[in-house]
N, C-alpha and C positions, 0 to 999 in steps of 0.2 A: 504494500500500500504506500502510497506519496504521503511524505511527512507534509503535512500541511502547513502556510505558510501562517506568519507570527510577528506579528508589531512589538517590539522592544520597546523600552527606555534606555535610554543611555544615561550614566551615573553623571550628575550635574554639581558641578560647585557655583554659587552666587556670590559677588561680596559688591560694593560701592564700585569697583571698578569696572567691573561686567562677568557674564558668565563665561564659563568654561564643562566642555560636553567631551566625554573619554568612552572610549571601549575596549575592553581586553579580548583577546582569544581566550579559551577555555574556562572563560566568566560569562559574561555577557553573549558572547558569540559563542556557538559548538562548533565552530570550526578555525583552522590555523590561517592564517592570511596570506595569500601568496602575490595578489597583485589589488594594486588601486587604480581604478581609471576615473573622470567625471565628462559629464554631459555639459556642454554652456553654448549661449550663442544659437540657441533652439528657436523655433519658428512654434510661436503660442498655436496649440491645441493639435499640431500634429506631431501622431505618435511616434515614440522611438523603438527599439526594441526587434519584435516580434520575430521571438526564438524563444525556444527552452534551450537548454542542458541535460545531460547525460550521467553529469556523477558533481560538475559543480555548486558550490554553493554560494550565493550572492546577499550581499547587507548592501538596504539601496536607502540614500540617507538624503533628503534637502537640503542643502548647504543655504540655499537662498530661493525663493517664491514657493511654487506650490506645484504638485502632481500630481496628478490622478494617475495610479497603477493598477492596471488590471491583470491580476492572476488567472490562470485557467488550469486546474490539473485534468483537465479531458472530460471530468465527469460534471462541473459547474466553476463559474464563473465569477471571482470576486473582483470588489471597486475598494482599491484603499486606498486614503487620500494622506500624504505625506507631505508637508506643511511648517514644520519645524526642528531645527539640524540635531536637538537633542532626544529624538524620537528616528526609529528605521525600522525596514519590513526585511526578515530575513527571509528569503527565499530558497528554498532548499532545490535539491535537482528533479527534474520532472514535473514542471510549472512553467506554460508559456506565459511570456510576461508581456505587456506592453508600458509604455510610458508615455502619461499626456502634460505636458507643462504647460503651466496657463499664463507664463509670459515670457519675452525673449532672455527677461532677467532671472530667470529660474534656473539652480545648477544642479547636478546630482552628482553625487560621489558612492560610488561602490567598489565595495570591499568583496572581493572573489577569492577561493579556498585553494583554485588554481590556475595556474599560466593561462595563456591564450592557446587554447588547443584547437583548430577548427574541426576535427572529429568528435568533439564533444558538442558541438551544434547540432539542433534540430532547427532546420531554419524555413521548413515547409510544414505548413498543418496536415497534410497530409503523411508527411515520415513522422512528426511529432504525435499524431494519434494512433498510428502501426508501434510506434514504439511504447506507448503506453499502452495500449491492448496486449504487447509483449509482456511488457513490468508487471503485469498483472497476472499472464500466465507462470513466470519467472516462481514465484513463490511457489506453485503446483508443482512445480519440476525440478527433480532431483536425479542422482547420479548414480552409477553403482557400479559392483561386479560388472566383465561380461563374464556370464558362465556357462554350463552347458546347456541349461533351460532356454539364456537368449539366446546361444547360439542356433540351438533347432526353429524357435520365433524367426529367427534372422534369414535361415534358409528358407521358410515358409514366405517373409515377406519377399525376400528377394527375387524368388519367383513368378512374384507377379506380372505381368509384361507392362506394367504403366509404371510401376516402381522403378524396375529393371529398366529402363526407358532412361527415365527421370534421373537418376544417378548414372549412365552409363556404364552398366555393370555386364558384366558378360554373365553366358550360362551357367551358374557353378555346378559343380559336379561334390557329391557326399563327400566322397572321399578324400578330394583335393579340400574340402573348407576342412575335416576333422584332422587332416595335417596342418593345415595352416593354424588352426585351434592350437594343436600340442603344441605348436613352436611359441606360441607369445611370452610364455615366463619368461625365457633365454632372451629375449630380441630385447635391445633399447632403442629400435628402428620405430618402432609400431608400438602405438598404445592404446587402445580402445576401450569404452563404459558402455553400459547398457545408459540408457535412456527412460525415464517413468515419470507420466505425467499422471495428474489424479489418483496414484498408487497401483495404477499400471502399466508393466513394459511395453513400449510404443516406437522404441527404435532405438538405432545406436549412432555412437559420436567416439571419432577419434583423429591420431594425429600421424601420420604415416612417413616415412624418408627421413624420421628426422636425425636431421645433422650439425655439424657446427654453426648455430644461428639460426639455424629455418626449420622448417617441419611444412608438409602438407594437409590441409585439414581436409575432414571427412567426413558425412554423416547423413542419415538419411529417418527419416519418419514411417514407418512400416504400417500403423496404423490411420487409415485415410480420414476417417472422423476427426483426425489432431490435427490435421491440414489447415492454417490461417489458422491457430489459437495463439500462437506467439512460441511454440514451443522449440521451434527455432531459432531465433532470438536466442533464447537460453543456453540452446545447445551453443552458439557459437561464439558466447560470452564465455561459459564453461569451458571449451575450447583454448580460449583466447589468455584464460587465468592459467592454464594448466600449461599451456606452452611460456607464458609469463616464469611460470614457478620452475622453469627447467634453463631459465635464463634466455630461452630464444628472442629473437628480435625481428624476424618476419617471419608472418604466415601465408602459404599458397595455397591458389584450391584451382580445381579444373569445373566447369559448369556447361553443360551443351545452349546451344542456342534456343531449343526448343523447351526449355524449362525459365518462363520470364519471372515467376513467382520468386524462386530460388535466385536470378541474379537481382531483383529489386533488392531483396534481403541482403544480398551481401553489398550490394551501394551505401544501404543508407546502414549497415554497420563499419564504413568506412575501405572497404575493400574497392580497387582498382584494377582496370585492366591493363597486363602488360602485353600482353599478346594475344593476337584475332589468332584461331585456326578454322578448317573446315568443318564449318558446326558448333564449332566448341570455342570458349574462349577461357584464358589462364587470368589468374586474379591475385592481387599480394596487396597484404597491408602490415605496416611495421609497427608492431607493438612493443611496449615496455619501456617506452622513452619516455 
């Protein structure tokens, strides 16, 4: 669930002289400060803004005039009006934001958790509500063994000819996958989880080639009912920490042309293309910087 957003106080001193307005991290703010930017020189009543965030967090403060901010975590839409510099909306990640200042004298100063990342942007309402329909399945879906139970699931799904299609997988044969099964303890090439969403096995995720610095990601949804709940999303964040945790720093995937669903996914989780082929296109994005 989206941590809702929250109007603060900022700790105030007053004396004969004038005031003075402070904020600490891990006081006032729940998060460390990594960067300050402000807004000034704005054109009264048009807005700024319109984007979410992926993992950052923002304290958006009025230095001078006034703003109207609109929040939206996907599911309803707040107006908070920010108005005086020792007061600020903390905005957590997964909240499109907009900003309306009502004069050209109006500045805003925000405090952000981290750098300028532009794959931490959602900058279309349409990937910004894909990706919260994801964060929502995200919670549902968890990771595990692969064992022999999903492997027989796996040969069953893989069977499929729309499956089989979709990942371009060739014909497997029993005995060629219960060999490839026995070999995984030994390999540090290949790593694979089973997949479960709603407390059931629904398909598997893993990271294959991998070598100094890269790995190949992998993964497919075996059950068709999970199709568009977000639980891809999941899988290729899951993905994404697990090649994190082994120190790599790019991951590749291969995706056929005739699967648009699957390359939308991996655009707006930051993934590029490096090379066209016949049908197929190859895709890399660098992670852990």
């Amino acid at each position: 669930m989206t941590v809702p957003c929250r109007l603060l106080s900022l700790s105030l001193r007053r004396d004969e002289r004038g005031a003075l307005a402070f904020v600490e991290a891990g006081k006032e703010l729940p998060f460390e400060i990594r960067r300050e930017f402000h807004l000034f020189d704005l054109q009264p009543g048009v807005a700024r803004g319109g984007h979410a965030h992926k993992s950052c967090h923002q304290f958006l403060m009025a230095m001078a005039g006034e703003f109207q901010v609109v929040t939206d975590d996907g599911l309803a839409r707040t107006t908070w009006t920010l108005a005086a510099p020792h007061h600020g909306l903390h905005v957590p990640p997964g909240h499109w934001v907009e900003l309306i200042p009502s004069s050209s004298a109006a500045v805003l100063s925000v405090l952000a958790s981290h750098g300028y990342d532009e794959a931490d942007y959602l900058r279309s309402r349409e990937g910004f509500e894909a990706w919260v329909a994801g964060a929502r399945s995200r919670v549902e879906v968890s990771f595990g063994e692969f064992d022999r139970e999903m492997l027989d699931r796996s040969f069953e799904w893989l069977a499929d000819p729309e499956i089989r299609r979709l990942t371009d997988s060739p014909v497997i044969e029993k005995g060629a996958q219960l060999r490839w099964f026995d070999s995984l303890p030994g390999r540090k090439d290949y790593k694979v989880w089973s997949v479960v969403y709603q407390g059931k096995p629904v398909g598997a995720v893993g990271l294959k080639r991998i070598e100094e610095g890269k790995a190949e990601y992998f993964g497919y949804i075996g059950v068709k009912s999970c199709w568009g709940q977000g639980v891809g999303s999941a899988m290729l964040d899951f993905a994404e920490s697990q090649a994190a945790r082994r120190g790599l720093r790019r991951l590749e995937l291969r995706v056929i042309d005739g699967n648009p669903r699957a390359q939308a996914l991996y655009l707006r989780h930051g993934f590029v293309t490096y090379q066209a082929g016949d049908g197929y296109c190859l895709m890399f994005k660098n992670i852990g910087r």
